[in-house]
Backbone bond lengths (Angstrom), bond angles and torsions (degrees), N, CA, C in turn:
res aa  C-N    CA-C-N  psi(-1)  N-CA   C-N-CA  omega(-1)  CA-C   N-CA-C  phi
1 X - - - 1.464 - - 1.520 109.22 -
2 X 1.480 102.32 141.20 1.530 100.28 -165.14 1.762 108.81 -92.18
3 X 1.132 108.98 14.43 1.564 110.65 173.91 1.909 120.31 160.29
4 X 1.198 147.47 -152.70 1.195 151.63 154.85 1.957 131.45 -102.71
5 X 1.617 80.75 23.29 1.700 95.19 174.83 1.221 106.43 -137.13
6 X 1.414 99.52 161.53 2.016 113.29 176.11 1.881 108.32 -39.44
7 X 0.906 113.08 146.38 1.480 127.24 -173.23 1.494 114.94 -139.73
8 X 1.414 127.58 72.31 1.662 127.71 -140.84 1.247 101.63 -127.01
9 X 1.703 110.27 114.13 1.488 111.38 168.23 1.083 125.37 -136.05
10 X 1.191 125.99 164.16 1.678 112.52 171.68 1.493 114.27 -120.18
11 X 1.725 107.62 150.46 1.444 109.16 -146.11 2.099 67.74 -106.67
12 X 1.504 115.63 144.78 1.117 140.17 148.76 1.286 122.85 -79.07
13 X 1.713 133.54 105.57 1.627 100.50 167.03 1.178 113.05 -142.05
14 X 1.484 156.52 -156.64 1.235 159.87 131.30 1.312 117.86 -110.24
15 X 1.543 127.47 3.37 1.453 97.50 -171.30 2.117 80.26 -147.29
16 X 1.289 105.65 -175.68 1.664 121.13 176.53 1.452 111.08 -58.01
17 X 1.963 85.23 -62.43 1.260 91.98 179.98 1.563 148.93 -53.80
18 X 1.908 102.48 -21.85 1.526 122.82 176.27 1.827 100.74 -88.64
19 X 1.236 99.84 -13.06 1.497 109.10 163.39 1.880 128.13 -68.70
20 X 1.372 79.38 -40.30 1.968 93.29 -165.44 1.700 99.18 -88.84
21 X 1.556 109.86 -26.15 1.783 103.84 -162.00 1.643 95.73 -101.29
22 X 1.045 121.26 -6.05 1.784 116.03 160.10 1.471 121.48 -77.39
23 X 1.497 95.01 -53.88 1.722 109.60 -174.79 1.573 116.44 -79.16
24 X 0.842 114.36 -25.63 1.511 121.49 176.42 1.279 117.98 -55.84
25 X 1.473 104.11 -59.35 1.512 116.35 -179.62 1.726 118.74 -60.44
26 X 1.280 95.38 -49.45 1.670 104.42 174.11 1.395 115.16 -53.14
27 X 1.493 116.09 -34.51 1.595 119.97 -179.99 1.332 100.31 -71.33
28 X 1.363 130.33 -66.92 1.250 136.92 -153.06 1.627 118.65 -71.63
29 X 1.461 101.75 -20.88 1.734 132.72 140.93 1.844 116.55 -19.51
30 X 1.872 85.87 -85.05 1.331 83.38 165.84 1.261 140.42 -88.75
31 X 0.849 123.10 38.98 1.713 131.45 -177.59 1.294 88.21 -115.22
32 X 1.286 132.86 -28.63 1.622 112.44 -179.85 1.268 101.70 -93.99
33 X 1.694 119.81 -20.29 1.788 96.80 -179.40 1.759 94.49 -84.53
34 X 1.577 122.12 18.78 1.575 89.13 174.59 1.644 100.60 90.34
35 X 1.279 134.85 28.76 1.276 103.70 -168.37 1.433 90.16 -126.39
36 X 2.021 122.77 166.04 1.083 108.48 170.56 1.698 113.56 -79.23
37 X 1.683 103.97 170.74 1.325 110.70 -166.25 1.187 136.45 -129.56
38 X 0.913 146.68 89.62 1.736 154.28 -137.30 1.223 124.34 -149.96
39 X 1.533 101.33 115.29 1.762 112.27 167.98 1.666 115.82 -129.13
40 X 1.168 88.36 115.23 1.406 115.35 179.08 1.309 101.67 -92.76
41 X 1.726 125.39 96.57 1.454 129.71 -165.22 1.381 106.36 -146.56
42 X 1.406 139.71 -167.07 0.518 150.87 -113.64 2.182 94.58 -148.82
43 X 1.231 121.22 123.18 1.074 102.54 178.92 1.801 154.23 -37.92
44 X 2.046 74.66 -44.71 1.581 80.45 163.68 1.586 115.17 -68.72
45 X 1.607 105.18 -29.51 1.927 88.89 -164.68 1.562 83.94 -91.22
46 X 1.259 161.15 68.49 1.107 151.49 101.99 1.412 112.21 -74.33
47 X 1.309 103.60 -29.22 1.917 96.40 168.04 1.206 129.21 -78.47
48 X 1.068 112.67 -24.26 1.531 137.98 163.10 1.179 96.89 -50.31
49 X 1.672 117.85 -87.16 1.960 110.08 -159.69 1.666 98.74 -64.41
50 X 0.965 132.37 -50.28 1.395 118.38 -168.80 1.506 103.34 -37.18
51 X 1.246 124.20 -55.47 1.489 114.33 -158.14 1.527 111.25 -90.17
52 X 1.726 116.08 -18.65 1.723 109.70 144.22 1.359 128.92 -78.84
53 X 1.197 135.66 -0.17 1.216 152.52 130.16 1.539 113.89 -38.14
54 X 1.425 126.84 -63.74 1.331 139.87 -163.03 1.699 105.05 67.97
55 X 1.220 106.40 -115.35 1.473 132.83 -153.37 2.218 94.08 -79.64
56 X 1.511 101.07 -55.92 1.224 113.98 174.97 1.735 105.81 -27.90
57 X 1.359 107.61 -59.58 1.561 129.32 -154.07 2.072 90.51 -37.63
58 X 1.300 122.84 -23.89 1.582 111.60 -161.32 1.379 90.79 -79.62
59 X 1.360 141.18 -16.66 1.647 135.27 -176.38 1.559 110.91 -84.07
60 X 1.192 120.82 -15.08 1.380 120.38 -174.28 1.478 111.15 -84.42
61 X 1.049 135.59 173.71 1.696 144.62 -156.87 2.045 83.60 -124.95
62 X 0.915 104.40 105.94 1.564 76.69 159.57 1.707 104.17 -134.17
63 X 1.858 108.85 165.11 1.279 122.05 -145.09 1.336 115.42 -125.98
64 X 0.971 142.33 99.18 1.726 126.30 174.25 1.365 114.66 -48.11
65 X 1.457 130.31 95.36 1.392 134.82 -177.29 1.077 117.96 -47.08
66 X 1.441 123.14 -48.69 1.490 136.56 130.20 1.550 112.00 31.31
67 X 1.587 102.47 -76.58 1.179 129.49 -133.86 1.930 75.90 -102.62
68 X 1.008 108.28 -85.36 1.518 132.42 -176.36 1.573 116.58 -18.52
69 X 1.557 103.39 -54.66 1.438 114.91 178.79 1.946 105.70 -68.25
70 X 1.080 145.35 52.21 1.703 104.94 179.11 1.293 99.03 -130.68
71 X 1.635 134.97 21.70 1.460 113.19 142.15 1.687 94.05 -145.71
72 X 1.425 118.34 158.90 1.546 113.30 177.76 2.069 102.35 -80.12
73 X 0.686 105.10 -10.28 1.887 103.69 -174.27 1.828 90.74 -91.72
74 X 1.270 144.08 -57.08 1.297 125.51 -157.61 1.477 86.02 -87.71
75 X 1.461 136.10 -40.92 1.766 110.65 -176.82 1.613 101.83 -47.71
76 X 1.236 111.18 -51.78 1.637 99.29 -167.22 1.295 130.12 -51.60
77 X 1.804 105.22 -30.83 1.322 119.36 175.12 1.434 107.54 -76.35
78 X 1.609 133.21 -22.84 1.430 127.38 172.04 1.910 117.14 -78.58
79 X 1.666 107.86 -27.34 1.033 99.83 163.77 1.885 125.65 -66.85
80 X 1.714 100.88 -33.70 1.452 84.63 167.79 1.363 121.10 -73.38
81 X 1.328 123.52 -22.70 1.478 119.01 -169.23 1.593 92.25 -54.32
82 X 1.477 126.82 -73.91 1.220 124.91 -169.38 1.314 127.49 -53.73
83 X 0.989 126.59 -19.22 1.563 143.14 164.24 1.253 101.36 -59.63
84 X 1.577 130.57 -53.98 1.474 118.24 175.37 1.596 126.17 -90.03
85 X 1.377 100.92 -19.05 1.624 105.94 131.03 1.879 135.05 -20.09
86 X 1.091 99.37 -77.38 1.472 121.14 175.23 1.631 100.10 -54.22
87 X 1.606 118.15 -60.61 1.348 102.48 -166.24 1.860 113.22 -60.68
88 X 1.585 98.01 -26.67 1.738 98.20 172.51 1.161 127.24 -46.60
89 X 1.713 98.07 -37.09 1.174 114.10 -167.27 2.341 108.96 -77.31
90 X 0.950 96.36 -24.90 1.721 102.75 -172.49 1.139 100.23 101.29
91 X 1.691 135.27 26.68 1.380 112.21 158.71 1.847 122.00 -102.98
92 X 0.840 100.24 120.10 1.877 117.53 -178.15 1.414 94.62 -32.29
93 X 1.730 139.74 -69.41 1.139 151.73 -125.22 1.536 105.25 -131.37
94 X 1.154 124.09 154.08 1.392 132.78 155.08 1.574 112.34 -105.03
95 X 0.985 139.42 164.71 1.572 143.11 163.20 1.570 102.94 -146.94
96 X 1.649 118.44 124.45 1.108 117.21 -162.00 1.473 102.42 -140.93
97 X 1.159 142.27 130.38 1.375 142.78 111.29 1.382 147.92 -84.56
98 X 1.159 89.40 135.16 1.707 108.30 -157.09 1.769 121.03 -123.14
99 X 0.860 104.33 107.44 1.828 124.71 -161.25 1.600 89.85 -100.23
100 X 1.230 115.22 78.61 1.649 115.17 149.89 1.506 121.87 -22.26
101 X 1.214 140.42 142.08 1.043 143.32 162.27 1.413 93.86 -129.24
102 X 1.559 110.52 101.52 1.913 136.08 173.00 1.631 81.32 -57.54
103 X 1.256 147.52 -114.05 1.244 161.69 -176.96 1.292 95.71 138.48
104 X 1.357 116.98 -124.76 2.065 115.51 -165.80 1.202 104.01 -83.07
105 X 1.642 127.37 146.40 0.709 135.99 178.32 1.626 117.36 -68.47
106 X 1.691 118.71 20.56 1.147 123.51 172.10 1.892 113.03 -100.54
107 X 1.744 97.44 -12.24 1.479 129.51 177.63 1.317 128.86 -85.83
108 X 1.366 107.55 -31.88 1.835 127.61 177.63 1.273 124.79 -36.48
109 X 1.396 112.23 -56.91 1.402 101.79 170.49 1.752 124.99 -83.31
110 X 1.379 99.50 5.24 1.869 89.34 174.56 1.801 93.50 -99.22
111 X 1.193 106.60 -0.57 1.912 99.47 172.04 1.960 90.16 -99.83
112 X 1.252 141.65 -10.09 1.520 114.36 178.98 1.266 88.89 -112.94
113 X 1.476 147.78 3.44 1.097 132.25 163.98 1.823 105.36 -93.68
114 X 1.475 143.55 -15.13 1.442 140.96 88.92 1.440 107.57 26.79
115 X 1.035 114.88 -86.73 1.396 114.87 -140.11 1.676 101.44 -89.76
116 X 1.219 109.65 -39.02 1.511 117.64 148.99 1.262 91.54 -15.37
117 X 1.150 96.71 -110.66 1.748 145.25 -155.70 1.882 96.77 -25.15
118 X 1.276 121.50 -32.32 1.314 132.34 173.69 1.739 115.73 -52.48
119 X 1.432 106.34 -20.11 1.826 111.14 -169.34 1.602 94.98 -77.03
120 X 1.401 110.11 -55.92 1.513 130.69 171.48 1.206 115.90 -37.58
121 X 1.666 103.71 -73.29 1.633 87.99 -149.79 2.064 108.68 -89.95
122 X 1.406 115.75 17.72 1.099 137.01 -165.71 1.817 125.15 -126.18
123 X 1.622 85.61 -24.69 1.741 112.83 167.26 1.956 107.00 -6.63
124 X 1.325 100.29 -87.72 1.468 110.94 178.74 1.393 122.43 -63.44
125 X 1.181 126.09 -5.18 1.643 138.15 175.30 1.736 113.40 -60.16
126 X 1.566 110.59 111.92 1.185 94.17 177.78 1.913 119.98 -89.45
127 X 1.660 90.86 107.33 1.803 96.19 -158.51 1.319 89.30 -152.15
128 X 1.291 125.04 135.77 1.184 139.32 158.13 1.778 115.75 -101.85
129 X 0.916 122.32 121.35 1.726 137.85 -157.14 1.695 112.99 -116.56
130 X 0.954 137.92 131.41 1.760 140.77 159.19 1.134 91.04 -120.33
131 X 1.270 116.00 135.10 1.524 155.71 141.27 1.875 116.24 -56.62
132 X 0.761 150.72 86.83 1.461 133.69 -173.88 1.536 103.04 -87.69
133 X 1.350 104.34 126.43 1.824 108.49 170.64 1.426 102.60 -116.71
134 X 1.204 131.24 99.04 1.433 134.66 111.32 1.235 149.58 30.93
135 X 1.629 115.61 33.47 1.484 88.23 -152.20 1.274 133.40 -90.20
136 X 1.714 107.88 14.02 1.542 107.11 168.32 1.246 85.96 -76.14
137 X 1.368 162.38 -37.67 1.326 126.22 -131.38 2.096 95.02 -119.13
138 X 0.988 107.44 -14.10 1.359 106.05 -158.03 1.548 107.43 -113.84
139 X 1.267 132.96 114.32 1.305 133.70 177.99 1.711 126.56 -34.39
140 X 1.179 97.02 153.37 2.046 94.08 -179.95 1.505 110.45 -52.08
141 X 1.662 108.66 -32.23 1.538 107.07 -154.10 1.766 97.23 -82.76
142 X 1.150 115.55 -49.83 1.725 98.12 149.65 1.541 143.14 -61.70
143 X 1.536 106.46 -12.35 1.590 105.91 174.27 1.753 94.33 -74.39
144 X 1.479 123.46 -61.58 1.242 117.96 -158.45 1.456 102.21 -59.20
145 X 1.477 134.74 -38.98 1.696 135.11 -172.94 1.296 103.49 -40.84
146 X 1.785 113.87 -44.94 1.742 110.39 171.13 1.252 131.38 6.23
147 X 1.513 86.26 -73.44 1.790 134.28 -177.57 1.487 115.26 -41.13
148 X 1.533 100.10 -57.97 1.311 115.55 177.05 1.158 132.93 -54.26
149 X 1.850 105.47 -51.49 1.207 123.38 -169.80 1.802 110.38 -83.83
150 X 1.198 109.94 -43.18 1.320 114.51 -174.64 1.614 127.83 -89.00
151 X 1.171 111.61 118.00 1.699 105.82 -176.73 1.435 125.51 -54.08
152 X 1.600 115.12 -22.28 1.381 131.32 153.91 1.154 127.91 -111.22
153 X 1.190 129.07 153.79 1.615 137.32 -179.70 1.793 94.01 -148.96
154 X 1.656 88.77 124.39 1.226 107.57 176.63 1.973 97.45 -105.89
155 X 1.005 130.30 133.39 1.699 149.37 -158.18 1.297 107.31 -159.22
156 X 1.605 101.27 -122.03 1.397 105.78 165.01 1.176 140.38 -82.88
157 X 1.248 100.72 29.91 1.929 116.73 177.10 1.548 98.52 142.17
158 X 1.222 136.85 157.21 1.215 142.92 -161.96 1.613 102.14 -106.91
159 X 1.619 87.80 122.07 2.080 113.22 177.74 1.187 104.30 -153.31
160 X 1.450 106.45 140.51 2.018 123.48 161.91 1.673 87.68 -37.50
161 X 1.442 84.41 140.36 1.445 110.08 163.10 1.370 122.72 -64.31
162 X 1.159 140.95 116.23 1.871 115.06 173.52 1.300 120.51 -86.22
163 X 1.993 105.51 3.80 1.667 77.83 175.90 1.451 99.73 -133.23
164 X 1.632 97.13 40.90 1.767 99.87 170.84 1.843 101.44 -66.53
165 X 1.187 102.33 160.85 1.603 119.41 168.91 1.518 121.61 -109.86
166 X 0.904 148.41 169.78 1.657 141.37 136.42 1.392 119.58 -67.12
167 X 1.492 98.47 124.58 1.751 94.55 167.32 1.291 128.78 -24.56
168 X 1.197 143.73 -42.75 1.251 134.80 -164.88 1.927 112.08 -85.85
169 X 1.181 92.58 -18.24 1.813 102.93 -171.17 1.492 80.72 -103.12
170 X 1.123 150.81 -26.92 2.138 133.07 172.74 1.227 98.50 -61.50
171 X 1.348 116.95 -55.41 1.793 121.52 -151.79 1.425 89.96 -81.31
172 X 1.136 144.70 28.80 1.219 121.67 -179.20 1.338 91.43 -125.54
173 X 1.450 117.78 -23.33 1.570 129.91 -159.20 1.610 90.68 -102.45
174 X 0.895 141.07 -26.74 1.463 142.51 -146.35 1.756 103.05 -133.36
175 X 1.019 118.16 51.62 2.250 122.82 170.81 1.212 84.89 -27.60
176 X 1.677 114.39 139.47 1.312 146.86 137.22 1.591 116.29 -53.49
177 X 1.371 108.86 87.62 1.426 104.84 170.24 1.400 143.96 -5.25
178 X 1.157 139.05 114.04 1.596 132.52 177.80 1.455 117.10 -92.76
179 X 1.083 98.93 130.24 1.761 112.36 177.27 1.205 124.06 -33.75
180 X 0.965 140.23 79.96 2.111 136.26 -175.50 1.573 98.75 -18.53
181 X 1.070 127.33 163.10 1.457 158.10 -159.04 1.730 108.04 -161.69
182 X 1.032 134.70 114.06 1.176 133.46 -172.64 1.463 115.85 -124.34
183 X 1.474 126.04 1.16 1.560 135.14 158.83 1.259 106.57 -152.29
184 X 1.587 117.61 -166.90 1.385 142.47 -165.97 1.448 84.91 -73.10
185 X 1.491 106.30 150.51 1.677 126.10 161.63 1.564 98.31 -67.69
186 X 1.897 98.65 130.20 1.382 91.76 153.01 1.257 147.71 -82.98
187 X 1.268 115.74 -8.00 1.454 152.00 134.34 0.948 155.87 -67.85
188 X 1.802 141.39 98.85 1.344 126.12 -173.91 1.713 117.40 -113.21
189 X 1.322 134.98 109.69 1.077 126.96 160.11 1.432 134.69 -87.65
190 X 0.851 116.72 153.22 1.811 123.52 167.31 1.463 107.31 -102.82
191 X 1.492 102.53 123.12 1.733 95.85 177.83 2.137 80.02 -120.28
192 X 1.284 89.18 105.68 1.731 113.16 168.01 0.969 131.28 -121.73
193 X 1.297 114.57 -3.33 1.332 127.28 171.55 1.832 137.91 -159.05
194 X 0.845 144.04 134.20 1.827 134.50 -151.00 1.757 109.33 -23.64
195 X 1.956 106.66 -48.11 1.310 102.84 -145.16 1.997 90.96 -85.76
196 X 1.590 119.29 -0.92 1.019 95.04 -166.97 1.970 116.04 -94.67
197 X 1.049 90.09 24.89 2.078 127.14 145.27 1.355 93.61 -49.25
198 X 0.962 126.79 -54.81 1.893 123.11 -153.18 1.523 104.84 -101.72
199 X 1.314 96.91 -31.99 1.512 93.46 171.56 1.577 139.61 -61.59
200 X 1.678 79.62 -52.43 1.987 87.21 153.34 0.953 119.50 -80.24
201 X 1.181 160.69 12.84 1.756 164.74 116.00 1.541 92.91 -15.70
202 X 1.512 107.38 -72.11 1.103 113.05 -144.56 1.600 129.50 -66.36
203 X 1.756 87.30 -33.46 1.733 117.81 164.03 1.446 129.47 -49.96
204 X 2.104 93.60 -37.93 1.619 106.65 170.82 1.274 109.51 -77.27
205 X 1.376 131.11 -40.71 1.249 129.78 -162.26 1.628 101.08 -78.29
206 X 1.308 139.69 -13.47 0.691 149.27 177.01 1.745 117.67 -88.82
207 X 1.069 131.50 -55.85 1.296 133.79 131.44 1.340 127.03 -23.94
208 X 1.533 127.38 -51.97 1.244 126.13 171.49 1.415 116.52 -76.15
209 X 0.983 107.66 -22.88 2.062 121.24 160.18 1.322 129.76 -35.77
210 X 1.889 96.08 -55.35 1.085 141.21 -170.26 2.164 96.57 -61.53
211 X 1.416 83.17 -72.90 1.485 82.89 174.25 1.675 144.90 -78.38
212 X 1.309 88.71 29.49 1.619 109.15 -171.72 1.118 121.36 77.70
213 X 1.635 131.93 15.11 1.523 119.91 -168.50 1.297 93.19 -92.96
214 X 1.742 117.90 147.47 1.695 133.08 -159.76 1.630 89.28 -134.36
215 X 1.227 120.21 155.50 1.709 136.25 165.95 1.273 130.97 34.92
216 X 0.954 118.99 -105.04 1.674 121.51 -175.91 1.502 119.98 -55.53
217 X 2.113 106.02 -39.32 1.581 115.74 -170.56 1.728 98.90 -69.19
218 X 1.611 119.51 -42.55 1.619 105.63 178.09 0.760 119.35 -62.71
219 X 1.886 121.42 -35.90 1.920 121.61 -171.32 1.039 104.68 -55.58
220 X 1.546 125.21 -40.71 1.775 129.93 171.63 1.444 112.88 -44.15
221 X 1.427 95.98 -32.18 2.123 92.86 -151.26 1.762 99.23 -93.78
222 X 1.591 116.60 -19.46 0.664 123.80 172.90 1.671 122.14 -85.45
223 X 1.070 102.93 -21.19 1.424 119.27 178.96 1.694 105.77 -65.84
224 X 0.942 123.31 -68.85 1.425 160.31 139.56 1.900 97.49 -3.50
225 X 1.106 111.08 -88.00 1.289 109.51 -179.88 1.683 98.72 -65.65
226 X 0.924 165.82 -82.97 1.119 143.80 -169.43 1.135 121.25 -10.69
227 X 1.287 114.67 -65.70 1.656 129.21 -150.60 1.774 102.02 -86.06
228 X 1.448 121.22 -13.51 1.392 134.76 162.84 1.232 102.57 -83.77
229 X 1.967 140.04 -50.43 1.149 98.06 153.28 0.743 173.20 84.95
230 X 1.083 72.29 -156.84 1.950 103.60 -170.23 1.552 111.53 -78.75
231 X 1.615 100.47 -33.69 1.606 95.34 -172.45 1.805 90.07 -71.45
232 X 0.973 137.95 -36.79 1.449 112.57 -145.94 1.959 95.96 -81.71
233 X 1.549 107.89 -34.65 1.684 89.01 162.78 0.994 133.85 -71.03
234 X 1.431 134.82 -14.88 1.354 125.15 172.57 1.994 101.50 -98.76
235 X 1.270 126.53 -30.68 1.700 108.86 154.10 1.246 132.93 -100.53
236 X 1.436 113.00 38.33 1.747 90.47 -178.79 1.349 92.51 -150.25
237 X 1.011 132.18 168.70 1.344 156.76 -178.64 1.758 145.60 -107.99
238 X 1.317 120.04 123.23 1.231 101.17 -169.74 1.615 118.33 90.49
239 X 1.104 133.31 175.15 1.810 131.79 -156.79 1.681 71.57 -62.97
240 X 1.698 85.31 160.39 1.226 113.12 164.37 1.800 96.71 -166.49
241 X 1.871 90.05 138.75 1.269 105.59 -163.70 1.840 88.69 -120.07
242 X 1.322 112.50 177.92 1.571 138.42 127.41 1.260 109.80 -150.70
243 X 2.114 92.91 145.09 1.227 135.77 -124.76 1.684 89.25 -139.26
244 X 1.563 129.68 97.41 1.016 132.44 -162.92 1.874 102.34 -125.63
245 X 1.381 112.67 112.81 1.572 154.61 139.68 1.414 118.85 -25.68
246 X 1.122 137.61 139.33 1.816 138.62 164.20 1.582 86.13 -143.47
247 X 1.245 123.03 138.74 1.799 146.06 177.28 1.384 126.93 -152.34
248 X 1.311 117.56 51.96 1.559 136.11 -171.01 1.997 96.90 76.74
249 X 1.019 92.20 -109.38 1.522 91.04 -176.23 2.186 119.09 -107.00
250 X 1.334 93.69 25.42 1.485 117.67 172.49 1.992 97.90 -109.68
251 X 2.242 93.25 128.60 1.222 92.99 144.88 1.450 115.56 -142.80
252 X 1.646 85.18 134.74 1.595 94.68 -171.08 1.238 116.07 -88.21
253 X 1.386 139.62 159.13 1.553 137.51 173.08 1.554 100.78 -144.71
254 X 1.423 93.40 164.36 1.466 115.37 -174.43 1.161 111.30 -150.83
255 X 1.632 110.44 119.45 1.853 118.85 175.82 1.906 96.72 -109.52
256 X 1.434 97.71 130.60 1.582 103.76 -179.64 1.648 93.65 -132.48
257 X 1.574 98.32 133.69 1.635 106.26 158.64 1.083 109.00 -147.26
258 X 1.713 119.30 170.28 1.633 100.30 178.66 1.810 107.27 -108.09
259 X 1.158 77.67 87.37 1.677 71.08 179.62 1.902 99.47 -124.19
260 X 1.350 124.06 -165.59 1.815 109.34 -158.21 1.539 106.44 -89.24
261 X 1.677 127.17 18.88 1.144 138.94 -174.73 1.692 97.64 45.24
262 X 1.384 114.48 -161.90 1.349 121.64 -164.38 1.363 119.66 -88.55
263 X 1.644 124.43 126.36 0.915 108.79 -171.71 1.792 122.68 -86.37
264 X 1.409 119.60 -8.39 1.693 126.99 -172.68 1.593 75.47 -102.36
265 X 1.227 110.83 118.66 1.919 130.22 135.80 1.135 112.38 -62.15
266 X 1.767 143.07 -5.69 1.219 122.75 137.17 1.955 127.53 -74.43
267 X 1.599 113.53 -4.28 1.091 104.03 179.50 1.726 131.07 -50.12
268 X 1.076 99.72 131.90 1.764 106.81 170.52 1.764 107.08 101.10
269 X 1.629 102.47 0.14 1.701 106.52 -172.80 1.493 108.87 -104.02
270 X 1.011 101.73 -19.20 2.065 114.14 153.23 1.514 125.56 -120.09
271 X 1.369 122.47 155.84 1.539 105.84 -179.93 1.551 91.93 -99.49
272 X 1.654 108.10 159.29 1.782 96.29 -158.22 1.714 88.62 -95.93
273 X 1.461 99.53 -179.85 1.133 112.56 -173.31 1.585 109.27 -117.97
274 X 0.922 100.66 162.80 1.031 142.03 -70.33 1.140 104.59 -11.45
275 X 2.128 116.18 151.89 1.389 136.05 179.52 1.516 110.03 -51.58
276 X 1.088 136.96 172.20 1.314 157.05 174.98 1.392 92.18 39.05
277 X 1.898 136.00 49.89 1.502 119.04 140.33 1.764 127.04 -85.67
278 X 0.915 111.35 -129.41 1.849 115.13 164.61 1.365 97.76 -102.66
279 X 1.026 110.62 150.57 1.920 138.87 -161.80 1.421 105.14 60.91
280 X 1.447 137.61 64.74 1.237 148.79 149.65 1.366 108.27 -97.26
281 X 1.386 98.80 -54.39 1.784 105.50 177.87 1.522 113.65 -44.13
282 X 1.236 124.77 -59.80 1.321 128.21 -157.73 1.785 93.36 -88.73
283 X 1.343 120.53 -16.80 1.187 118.43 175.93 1.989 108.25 -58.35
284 X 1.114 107.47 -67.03 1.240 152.52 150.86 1.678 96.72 2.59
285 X 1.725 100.58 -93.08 1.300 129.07 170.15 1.390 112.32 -29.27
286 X 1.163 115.25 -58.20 1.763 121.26 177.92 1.537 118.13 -57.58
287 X 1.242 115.13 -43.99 1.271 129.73 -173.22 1.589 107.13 -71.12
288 X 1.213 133.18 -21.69 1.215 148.49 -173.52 2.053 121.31 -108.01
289 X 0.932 101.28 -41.21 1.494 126.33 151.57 1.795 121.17 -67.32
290 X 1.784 85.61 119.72 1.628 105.34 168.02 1.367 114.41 -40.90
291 X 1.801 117.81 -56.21 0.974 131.37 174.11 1.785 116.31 -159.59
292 X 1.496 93.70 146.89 1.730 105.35 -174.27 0.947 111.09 -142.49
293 X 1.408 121.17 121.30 1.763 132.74 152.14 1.209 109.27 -138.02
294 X 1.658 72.40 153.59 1.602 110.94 179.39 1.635 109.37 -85.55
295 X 1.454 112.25 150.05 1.738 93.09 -174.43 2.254 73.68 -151.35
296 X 1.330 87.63 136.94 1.635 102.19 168.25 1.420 118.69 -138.01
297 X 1.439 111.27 129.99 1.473 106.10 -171.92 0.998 114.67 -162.27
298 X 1.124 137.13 143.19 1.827 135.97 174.52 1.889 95.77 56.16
299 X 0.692 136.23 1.46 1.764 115.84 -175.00 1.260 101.49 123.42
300 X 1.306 133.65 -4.67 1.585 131.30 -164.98 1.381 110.46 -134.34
301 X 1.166 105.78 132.00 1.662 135.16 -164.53 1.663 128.00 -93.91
302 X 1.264 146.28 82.57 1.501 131.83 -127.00 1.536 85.52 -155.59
303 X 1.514 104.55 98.76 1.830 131.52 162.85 1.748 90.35 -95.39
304 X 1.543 113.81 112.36 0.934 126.18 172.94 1.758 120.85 -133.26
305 X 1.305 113.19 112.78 1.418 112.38 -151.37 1.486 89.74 -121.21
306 X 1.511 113.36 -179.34 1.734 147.54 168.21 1.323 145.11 -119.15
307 X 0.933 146.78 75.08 1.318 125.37 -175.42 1.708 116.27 -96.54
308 X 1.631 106.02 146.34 1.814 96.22 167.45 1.452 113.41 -108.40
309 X 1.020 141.07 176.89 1.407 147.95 173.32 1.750 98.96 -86.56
């Protein structure tokens, strides 16, 4: 391990083989310094390192990316789980690869604003990470983001990036996608006052009733709209509505006020610390939600999230 901080690059390739003779070595690396071991890849290239691995391959963690990739707020919260995992365990280091799965190209930038967001909230983590990009399978506009996001890019031989950025100057350049909307809200609330928190509770739970959702999927949806909220009556200013969606078995909502929306573009991608301060809620919210953005513009403030059954 090359030190006690984040170590983040992305591996460039086109073929198996520029796949198997980068990653291989780095895994099999740390298993002799002792370190923990994890690849979160892609099925076929789990067949790949296992069998350049050989015998080694039983020490490694490996992950159905599949599975791993499907919101950027709970991967982040599974990469820390295992990170403090490892230290339980007595290992000094993590060694990780991590095969993004962008998903629709309506999703892309909340997976390179992801990978961003990884310099930040991981900074002091002693873990060294590859990114693998794809480029038969993965478009230019995610091969070049690489660049952006990662302080290294391994390609044609491994160098600092020159046109990586810092998290806070990407996410500012790069909006977190908003959920499509495809008719009129079937729902309108006014949140004007403390108790009307309970009121829209009641509208969702009622709506989600409507469409058969039972136990745990409403406590989410309700959880979720609560904790959105609440933040916009106690920070924002001026009418404030929620704006509630039905989409086969998706319901979407929307809390708008005009107040200066959020000022950290990392909010909701760590839970803050100490636990139970301000940005828990939206911490919270993300982690529980299909999908969430924030959208600010002209004076108007719009946390607009998803859930499916």
């Amino acid at each position: 391990m090359t030190g006690a901080t984040l170590v983040h690059e992305a591996l460039i390739y086109d073929d198996d083989e520029g796949f198997v003779s980068a990653v291989t070595p780095f895994l099999a690396e740390g298993i002799r310094d002792g370190d923990a071991v994890v690849a979160a890849v892609t099925g076929h290239n789990i067949d790949l390192l296992r069998q350049g691995l050989g015998d080694d391959a039983g020490q490694v963690t490996f992950v159905d990316r599949d599975i791993w990739y499907v919101r950027p707020a709970s991967t982040i919260a599974g990469w820390a789980d295992l990170l403090s995992s490892a230290r339980a365990q007595g290992h000094r280091a993590v060694r990780i690869v991590g095969e993004v799965a962008f998903g629709t190209p309506a999703r892309r930038d909340s997976w390179i604003r992801y990978e961003s967001a990884l310099n930040d909230v991981f900074a002091a983590a002693p873990a060294w990470v590859i990114c693998p990009y794809d480029t038969r399978r993965l478009p230019e506009k995610v091969i070049s983001s690489a660049r952006r996001t990662h302080p290294v890019v391994r390609a044609d031989g491994r160098e600092p990036s020159r046109m990586y950025q810092r998290p806070r100057r990407l996410l500012r350049a790069i909006a977190e996608p908003v959920p499509p909307i495809r008719r009129d809200p079937l729902a309108v609330v006014s949140l004007d006052v403390p108790r009307s928190a309970r009121r829209a509770r009641y509208v969702v739970q009622a709506v989600a009733e409507g469409l058969g959702w039972q136990g745990p999927a409403i406590d989410d949806l309700l959880l979720v709209v609560h904790e959105i909220a609440v933040n916009s009556i106690v920070h924002g200013r001026g009418d404030r509505e929620l704006r509630v969606w039905i989409e086969d078995t998706t319901i979407t909502c929307e809390v708008i006020d005009h107040g200066d929306g959020f000022s950290d573009p990392l909010a909701g991608y760590r839970p803050p610390a100490p636990p139970g301060h301000d940005g828990m809620g939206l911490w919270i919210a993300k982690q529980l939600s299909d999908w969430l953005a924030i959208d600010h513009r002209d004076g108007t403030t719009r946390v607009r999230f998803c859930l499916s059954r």
